[in-house]
GUTI-981723 format. One line per 3 residues: their letters; for each residue x, z, y of N, C-alpha, C. Coordinates in nm, 3 decimals. Each point is the difference from the previous one (the first is absolute). Example, Ala and Ser with C-alpha at 12.3 -4.5 7.8 and 13.67 -1.06 7.14 Angstrom:
REM GUTI-981723
as	1.319,0.780,-0.569,-0.089,0.000,0.119,0.090,0.000,0.120; -0.035,-0.072,0.105,0.082,0.006,0.119,-0.077,0.073,0.109 $
***
This chain:
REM GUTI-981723
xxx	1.341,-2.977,-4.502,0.063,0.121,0.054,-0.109,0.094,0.048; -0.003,0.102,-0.026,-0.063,0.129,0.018,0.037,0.061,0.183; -0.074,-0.029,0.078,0.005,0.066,0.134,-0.087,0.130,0.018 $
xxx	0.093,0.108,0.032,-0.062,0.146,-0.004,-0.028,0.059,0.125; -0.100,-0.025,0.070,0.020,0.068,0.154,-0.046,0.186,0.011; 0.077,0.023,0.110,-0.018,0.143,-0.024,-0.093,0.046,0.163 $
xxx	-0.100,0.047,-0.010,-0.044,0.050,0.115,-0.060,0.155,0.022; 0.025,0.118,0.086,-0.062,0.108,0.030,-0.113,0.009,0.020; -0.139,0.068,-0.080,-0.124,-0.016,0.092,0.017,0.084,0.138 $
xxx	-0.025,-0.010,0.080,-0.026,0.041,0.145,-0.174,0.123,-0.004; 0.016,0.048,0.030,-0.095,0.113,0.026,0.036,0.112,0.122; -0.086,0.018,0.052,-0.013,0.147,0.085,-0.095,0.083,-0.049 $
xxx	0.020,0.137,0.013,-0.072,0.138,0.011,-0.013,0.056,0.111; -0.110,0.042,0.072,-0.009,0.034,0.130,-0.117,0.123,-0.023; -0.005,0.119,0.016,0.147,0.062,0.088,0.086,0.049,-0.134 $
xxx	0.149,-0.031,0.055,0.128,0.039,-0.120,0.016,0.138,-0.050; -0.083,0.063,0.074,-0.027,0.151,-0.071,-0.071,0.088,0.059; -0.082,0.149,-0.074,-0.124,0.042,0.054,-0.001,0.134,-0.043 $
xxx	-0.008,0.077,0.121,0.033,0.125,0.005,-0.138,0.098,0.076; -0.034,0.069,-0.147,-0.143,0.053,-0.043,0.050,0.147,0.027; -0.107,0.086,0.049,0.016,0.091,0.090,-0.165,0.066,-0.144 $
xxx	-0.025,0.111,-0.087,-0.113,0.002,-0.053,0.075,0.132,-0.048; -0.077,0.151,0.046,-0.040,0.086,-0.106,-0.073,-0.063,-0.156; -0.034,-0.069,-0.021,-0.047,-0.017,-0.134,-0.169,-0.067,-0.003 $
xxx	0.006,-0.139,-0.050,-0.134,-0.087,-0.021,0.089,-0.080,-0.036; -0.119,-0.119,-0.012,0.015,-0.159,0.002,0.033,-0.029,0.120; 0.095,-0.134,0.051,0.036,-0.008,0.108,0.030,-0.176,-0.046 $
xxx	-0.061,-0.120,0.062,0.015,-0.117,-0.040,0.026,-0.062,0.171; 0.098,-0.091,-0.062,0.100,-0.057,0.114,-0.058,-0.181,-0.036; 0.042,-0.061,0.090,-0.027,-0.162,-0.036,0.163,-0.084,0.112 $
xxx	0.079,-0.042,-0.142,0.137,-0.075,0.055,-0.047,-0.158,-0.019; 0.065,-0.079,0.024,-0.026,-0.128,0.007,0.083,-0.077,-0.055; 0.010,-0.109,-0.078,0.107,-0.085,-0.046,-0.019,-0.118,0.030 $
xxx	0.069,-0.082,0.094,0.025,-0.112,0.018,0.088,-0.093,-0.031; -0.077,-0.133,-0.064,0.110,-0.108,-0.084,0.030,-0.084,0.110; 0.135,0.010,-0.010,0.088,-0.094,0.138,0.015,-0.135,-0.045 $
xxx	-0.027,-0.040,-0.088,0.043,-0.086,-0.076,-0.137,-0.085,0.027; -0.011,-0.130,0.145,-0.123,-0.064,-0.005,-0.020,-0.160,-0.126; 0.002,0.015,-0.112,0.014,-0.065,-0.089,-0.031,0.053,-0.158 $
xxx	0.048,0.114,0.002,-0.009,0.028,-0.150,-0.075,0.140,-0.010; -0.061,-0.024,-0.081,-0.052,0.184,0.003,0.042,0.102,-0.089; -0.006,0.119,0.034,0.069,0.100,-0.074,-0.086,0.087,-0.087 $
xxx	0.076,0.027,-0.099,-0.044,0.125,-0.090,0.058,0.127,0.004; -0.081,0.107,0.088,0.056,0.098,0.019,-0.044,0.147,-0.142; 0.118,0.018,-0.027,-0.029,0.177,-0.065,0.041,0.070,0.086 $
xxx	-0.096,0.165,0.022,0.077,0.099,0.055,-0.044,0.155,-0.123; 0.104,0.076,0.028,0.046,0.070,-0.072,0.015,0.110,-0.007; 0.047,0.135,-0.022,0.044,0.142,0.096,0.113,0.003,-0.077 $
xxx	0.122,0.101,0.080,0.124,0.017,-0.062,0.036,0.104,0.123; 0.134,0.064,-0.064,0.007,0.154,0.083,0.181,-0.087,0.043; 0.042,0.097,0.123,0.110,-0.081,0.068,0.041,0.155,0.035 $
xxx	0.136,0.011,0.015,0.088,0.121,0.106,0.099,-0.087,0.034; 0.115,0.092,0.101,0.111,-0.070,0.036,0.136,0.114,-0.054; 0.070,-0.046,-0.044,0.094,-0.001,-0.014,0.112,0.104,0.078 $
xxx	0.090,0.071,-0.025,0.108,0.098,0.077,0.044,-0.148,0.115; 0.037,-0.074,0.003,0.031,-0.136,0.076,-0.085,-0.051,0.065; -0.121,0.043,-0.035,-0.139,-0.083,0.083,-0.034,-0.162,-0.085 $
xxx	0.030,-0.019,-0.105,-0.048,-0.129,-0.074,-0.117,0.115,-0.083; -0.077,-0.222,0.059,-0.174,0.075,-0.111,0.048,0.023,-0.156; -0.065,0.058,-0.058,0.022,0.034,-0.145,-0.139,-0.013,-0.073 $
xxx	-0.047,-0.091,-0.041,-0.127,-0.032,-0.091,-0.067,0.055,-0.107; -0.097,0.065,-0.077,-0.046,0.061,-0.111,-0.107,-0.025,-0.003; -0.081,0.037,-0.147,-0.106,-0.010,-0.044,-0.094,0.062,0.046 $
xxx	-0.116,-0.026,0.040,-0.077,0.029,0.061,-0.052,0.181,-0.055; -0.042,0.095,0.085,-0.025,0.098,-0.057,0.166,0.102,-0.043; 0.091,-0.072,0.023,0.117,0.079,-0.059,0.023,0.133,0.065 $
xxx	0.022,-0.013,0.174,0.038,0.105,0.069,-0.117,0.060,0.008; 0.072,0.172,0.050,-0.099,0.091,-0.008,-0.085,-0.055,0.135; 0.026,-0.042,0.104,-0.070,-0.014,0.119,-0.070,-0.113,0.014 $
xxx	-0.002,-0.105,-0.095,-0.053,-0.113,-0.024,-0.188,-0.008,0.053; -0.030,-0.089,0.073,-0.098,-0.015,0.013,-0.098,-0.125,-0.022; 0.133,-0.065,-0.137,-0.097,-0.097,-0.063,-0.063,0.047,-0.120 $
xxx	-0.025,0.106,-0.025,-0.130,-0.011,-0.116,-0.140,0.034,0.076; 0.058,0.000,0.103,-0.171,0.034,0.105,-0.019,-0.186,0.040; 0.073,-0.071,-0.012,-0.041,-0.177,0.085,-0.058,-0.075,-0.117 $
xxx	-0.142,-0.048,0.029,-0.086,-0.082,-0.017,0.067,-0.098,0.081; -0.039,-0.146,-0.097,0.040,-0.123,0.128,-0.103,-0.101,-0.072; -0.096,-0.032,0.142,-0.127,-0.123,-0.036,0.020,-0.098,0.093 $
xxx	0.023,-0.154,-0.084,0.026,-0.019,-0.104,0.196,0.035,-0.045; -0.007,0.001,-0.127,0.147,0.054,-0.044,0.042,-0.171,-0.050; -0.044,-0.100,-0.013,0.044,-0.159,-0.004,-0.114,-0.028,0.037 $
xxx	0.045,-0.154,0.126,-0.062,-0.045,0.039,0.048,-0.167,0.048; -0.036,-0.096,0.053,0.031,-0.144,0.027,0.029,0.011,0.184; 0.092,-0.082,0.036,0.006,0.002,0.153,0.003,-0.136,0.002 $
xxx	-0.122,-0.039,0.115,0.010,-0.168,0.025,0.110,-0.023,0.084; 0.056,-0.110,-0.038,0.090,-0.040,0.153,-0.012,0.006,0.108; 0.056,0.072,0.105,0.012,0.045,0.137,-0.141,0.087,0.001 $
xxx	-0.026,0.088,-0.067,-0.113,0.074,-0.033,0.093,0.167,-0.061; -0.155,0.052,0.037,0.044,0.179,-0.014,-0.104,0.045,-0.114; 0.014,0.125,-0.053,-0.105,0.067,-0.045,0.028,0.153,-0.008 $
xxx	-0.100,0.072,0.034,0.022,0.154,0.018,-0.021,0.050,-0.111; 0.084,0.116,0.014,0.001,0.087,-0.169,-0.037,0.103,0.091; -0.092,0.099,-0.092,-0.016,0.162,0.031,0.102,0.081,-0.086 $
xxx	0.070,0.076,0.046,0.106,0.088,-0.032,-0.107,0.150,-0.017; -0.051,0.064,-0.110,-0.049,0.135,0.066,0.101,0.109,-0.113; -0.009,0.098,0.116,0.049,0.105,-0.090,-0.085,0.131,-0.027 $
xxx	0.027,0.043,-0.094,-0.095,0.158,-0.031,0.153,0.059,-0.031; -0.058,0.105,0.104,0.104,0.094,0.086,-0.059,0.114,-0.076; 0.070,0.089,-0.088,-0.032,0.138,-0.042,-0.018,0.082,0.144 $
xxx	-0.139,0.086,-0.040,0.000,0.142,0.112,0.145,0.065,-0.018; 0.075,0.010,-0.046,0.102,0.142,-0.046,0.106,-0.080,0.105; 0.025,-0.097,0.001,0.100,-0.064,0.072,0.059,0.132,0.096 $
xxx	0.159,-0.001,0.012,0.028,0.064,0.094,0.126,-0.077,0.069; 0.072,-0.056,-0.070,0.128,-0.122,0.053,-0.023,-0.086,0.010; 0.089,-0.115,0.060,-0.032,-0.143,0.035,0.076,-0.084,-0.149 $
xxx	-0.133,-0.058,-0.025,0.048,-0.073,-0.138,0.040,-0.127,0.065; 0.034,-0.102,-0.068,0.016,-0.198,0.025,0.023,-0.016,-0.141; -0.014,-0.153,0.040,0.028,-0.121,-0.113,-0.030,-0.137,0.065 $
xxx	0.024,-0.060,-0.111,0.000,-0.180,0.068,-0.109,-0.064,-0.050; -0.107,-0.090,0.025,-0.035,-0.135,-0.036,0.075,-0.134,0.007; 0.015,-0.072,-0.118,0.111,-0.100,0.008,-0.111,-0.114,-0.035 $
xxx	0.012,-0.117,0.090,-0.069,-0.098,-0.002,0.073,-0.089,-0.044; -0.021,-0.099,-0.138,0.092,-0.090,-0.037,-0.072,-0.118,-0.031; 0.072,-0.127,0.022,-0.050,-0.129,-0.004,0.017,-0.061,-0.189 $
xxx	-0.075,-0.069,-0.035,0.001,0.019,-0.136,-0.050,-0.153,-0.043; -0.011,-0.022,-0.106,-0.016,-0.163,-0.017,-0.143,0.005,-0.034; -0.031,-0.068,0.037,-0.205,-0.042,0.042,-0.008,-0.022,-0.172 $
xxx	-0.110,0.022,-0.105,-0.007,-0.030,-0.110,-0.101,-0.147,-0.012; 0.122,-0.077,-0.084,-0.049,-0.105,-0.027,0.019,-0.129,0.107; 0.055,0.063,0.125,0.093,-0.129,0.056,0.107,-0.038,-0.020 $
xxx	0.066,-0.114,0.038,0.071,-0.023,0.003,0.070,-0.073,0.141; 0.141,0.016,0.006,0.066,-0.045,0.126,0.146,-0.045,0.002; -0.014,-0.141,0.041,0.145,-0.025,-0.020,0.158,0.074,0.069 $
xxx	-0.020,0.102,-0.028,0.117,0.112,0.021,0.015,0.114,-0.052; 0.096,0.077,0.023,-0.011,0.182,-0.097,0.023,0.037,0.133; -0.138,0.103,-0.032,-0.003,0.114,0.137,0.068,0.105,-0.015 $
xxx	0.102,0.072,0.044,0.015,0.085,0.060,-0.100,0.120,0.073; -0.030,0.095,-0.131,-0.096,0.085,0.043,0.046,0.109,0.094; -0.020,-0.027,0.143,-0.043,0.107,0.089,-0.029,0.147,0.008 $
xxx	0.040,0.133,0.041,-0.086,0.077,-0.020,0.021,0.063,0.142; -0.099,0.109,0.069,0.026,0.084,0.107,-0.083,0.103,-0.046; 0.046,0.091,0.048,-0.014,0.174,-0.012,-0.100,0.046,0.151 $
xxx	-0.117,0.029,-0.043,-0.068,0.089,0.116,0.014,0.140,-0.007; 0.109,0.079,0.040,0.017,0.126,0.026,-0.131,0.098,0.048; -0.022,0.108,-0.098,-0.119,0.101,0.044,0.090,0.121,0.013 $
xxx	-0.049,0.097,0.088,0.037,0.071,0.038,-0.170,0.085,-0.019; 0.009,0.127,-0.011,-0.120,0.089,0.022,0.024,0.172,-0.001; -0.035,0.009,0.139,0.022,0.130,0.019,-0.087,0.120,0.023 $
xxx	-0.010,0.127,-0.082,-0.122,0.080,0.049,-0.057,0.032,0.102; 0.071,-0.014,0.051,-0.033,0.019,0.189,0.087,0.153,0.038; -0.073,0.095,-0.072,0.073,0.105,0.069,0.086,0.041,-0.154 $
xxx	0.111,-0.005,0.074,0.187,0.001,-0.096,0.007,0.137,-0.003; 0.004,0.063,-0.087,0.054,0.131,-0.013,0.130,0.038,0.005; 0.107,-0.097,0.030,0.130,0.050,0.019,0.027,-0.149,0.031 $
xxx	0.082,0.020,0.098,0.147,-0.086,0.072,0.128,0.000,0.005; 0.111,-0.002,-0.105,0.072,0.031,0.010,0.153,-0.082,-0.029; 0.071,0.017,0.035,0.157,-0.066,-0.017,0.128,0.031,0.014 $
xxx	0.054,-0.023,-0.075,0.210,0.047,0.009,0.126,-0.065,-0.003; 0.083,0.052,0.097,0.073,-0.120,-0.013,0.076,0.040,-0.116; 0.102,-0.093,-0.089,0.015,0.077,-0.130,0.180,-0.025,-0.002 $
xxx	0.034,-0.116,0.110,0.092,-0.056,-0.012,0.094,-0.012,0.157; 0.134,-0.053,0.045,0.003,-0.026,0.107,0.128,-0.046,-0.052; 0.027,-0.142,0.018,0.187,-0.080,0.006,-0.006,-0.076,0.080 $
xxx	0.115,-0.007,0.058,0.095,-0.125,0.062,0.070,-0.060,-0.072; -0.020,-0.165,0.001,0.113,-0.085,-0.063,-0.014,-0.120,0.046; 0.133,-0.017,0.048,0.001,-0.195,-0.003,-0.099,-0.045,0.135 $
xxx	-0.018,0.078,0.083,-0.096,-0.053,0.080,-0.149,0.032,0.020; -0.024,0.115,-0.130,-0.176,-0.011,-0.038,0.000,0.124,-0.019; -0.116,0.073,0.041,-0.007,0.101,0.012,-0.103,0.008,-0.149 $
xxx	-0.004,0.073,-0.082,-0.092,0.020,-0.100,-0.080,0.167,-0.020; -0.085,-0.018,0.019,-0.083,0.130,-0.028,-0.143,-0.027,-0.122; 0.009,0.148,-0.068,-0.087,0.004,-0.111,-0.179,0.101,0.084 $
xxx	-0.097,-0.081,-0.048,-0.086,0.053,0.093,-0.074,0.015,-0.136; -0.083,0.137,-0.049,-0.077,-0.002,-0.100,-0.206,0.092,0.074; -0.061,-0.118,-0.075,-0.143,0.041,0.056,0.006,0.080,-0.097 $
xxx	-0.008,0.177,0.074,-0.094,0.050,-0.127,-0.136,0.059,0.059; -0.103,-0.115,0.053,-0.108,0.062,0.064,-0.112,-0.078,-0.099; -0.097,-0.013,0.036,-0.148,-0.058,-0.051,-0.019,-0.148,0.058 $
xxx	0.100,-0.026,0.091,-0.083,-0.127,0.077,0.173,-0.086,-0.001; -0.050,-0.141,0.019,0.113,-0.063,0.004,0.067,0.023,0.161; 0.107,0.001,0.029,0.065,-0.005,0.140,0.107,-0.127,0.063 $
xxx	-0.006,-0.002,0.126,0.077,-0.104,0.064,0.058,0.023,0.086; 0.140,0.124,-0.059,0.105,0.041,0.091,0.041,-0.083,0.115; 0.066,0.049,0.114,0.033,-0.086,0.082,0.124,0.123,-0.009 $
xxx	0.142,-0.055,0.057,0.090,0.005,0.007,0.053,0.025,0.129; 0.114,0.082,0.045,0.075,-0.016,0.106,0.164,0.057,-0.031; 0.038,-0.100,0.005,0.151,0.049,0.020,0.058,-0.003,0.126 $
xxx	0.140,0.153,-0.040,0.072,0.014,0.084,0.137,0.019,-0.011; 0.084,-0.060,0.056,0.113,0.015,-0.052,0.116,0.074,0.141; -0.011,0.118,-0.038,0.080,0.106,0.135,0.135,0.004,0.010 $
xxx	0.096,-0.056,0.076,0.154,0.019,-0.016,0.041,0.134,0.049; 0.134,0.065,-0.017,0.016,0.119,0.048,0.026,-0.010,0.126; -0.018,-0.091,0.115,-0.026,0.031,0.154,-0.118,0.043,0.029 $
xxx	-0.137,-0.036,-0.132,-0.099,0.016,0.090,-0.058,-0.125,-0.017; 0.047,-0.103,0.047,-0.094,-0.148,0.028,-0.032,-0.005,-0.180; -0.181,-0.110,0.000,-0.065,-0.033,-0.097,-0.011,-0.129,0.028 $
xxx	0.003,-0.074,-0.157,-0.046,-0.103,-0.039,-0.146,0.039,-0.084; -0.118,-0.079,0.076,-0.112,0.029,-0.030,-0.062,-0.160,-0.081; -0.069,0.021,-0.120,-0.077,-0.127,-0.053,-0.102,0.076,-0.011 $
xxx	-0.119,-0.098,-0.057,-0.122,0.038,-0.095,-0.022,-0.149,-0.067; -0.118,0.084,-0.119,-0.035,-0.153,-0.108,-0.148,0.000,0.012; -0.065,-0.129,-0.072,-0.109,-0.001,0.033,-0.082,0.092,-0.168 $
xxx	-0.117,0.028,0.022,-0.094,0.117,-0.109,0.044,-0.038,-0.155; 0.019,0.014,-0.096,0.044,-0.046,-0.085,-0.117,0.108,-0.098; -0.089,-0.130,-0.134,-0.102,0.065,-0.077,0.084,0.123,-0.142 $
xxx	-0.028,0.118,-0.022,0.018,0.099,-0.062,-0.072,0.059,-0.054; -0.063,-0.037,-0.144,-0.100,0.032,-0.083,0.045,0.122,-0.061; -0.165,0.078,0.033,0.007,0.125,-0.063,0.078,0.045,-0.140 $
xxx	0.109,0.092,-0.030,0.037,0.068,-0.112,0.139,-0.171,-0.025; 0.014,-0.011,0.105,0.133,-0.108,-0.063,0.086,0.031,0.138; 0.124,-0.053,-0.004,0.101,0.021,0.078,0.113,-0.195,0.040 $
xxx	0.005,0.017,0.144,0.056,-0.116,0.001,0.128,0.048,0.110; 0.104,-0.080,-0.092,0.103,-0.008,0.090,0.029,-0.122,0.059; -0.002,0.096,0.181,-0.031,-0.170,0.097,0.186,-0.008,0.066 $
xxx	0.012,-0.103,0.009,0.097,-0.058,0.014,-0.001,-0.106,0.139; 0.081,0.116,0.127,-0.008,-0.047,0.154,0.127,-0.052,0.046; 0.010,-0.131,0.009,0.124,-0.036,0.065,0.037,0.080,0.163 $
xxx	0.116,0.058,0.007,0.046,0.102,0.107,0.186,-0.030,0.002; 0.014,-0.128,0.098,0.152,-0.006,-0.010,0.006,0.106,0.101; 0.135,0.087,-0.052,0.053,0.115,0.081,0.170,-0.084,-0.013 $
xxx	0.060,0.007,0.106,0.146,0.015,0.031,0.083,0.116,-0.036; 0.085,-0.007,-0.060,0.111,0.047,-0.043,0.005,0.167,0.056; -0.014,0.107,-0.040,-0.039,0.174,0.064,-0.021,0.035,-0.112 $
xxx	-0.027,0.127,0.081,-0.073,0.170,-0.026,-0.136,-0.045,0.024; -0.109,0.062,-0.077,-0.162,-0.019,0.076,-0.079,0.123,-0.074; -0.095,0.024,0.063,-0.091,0.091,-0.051,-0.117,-0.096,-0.025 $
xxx	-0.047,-0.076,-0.124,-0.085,-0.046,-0.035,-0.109,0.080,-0.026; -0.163,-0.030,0.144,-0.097,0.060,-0.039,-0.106,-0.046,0.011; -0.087,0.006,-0.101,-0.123,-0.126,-0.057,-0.163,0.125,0.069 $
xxx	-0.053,-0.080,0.047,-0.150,0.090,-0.022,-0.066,-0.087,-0.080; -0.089,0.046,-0.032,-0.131,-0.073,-0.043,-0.139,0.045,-0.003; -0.078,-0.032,0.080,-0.134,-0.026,0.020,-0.055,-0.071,-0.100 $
xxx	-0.107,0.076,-0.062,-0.067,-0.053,-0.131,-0.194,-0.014,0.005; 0.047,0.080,0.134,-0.189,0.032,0.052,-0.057,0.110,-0.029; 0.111,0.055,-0.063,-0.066,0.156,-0.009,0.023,0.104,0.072 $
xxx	0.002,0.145,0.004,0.018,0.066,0.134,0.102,0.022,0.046; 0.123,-0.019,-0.072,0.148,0.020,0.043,0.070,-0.148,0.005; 0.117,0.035,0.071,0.112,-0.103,0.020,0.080,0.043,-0.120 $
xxx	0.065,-0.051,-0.098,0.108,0.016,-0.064,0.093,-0.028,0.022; 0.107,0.106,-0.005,0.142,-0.045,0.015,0.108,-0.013,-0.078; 0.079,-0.065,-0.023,0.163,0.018,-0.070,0.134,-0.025,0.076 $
xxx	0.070,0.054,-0.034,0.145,-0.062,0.056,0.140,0.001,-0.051; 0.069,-0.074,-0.003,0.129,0.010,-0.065,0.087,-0.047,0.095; 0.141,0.081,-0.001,0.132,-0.041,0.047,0.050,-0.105,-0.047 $
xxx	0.012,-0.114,0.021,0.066,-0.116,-0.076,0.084,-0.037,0.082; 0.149,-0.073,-0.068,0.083,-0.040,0.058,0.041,-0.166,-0.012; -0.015,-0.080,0.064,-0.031,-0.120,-0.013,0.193,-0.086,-0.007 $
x	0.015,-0.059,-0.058,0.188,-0.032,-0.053,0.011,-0.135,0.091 $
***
C-alpha cells in the first residue's frame, strides 16, 4: 500500500512589506526568510508580480509589469533561489532602480515560494508555500491628493459607499457616520483607515443597524487631504 503524507513548508518573511520613499536611484532593502521547519530544509524562489484590489477590496493578482503603476520592472532580487537550513534564515537584497521622472506612487509584490530541493528526495508531497512581500514606493513629494465619494446606500443594515482615488498616491480614508432623525438626536459610528489605490475605486461596506424611521444619512470622509468630504441621503429604514 502506497502511504501519501501531505505537509506545508513553514517559512517567514520579515518585514511583510516595504515602503520606499525615492525621487529616483537605486534603493536596496535586505528582508529575511526564515525556515520554521527545525528538520527539513527549504528551497526558496522569489519572484516579482503586480497586485490591485478589487471594487470589494479582494487582492486581484497579475503579471508582473502589467499595471501602469507597477513597480516590478524596477526589483532586482539577490539571491532570486536559494536553500534554507532548518531553523535557519538567509537574507535576500531586494533593490530597486527608481526612474528620475517618477511622479506617483507605484507598488508590486515579491512572492517567496517554497519549491522542491533538486535531486532530493522525501517521504511526502509538499505542499508548496508561497508569501507576498508587498512594496510600496513613493516620490516623496505627490503632486496631487485627491478623492470622491461616488456612491451612498442603505440596505439591510450596511451602509455602502463608493470612494474613488483619483489622486497620485494611494489613500486610507477613514470614515464617520451619521445618522440624524428628524428631532435632531444622532447616531454617530466611525471605521477603521481602509487601503485605496491610486486611479481605482472601492466600495466599502459599514455595518450601521438603524431602527425602523426617517434619517438623514451623513458620511464624511477624511482621506488626508485638505478637505473633509461629505455626502448625505434621506433614507427611510422599513
Amino acid at each position: 500500500m502506497l502511504l501519501l503524507f501531505f505537509s506545508v513548508s513553514k517559512f517567514l518573511v520579515t518585514p511583510p512589506k516595504l515602503e520606499i520613499v525615492s525621487p529616483g536611484g537605486d534603493i536596496t532593502e535586505v528582508v529575511s526568510v526564515y525556515n520554521l521547519d527545525k528538520t527539513h530544509q527549504l528551497r526558496i524562489k522569489a519572484y516579482t508580480g503586480d497586485w490591485f484590489l478589487s471594487r470589494d477590496g479582494k487582492i486581484m493578482y497579475e503579471k508582473p509589469g502589467k499595471l501602469s503603476l507597477s513597480c516590478s520592472p524596477w526589483i532586482t532580487i539577490n539571491p532570486a533561489e536559494f536553500d534554507v537550513p532548518p531553523d535557519g534564515k538567509v537574507d535576500v537584497r531586494i533593490t530597486l532602480s527608481v526612474p528620475d521622472s517618477i511622479k506617483k506612487g507605484h507598488w508590486g509584490v515579491v512572492f517567496f515560494e517554497s519549491i522542491p530541493i533538486p535531486g532530493a528526495w522525501v517521504p511526502t508531497i509538499r505542499i508548496a508555500g508561497r508569501i507576498g512581500l508587498t512594496i510600496y514606493v513613493s516620490p516623496g513629494n505627490v503632486s496631487y491628493m485627491g478623492g470622491e465619494i461616488t456612491s451612498l446606500n442603505y440596505s439591510e443594515g450596511t451602509v455602502q459607499m463608493g470612494f474613488l482615488n483619483n489622486g497620485d498616491i494611494w489613500l486610507k480614508p477613514k470614515l464617520i457616520l451619521r445618522a440624524i432623525k428628524p428631532d435632531g438626536s444622532t447616531i454617530v459610528d466611525s471605521t477603521k483607515p481602509v487601503l485605496v489605490l491610486p486611479g481605482y475605486q472601492r466600495i466599502l461596506k459599514i455595518p450601521f443597524s438603524l431602527k425602523k424611521g426617517k434619517y438623514t444619512l451623513q458620511v464624511d470622509v477624511d482621506y488626508g487631504g485638505s478637505e473633509i468630504l461629505r455626502a448625505e441621503k434621506t433614507i427611510k429604514v422599513r
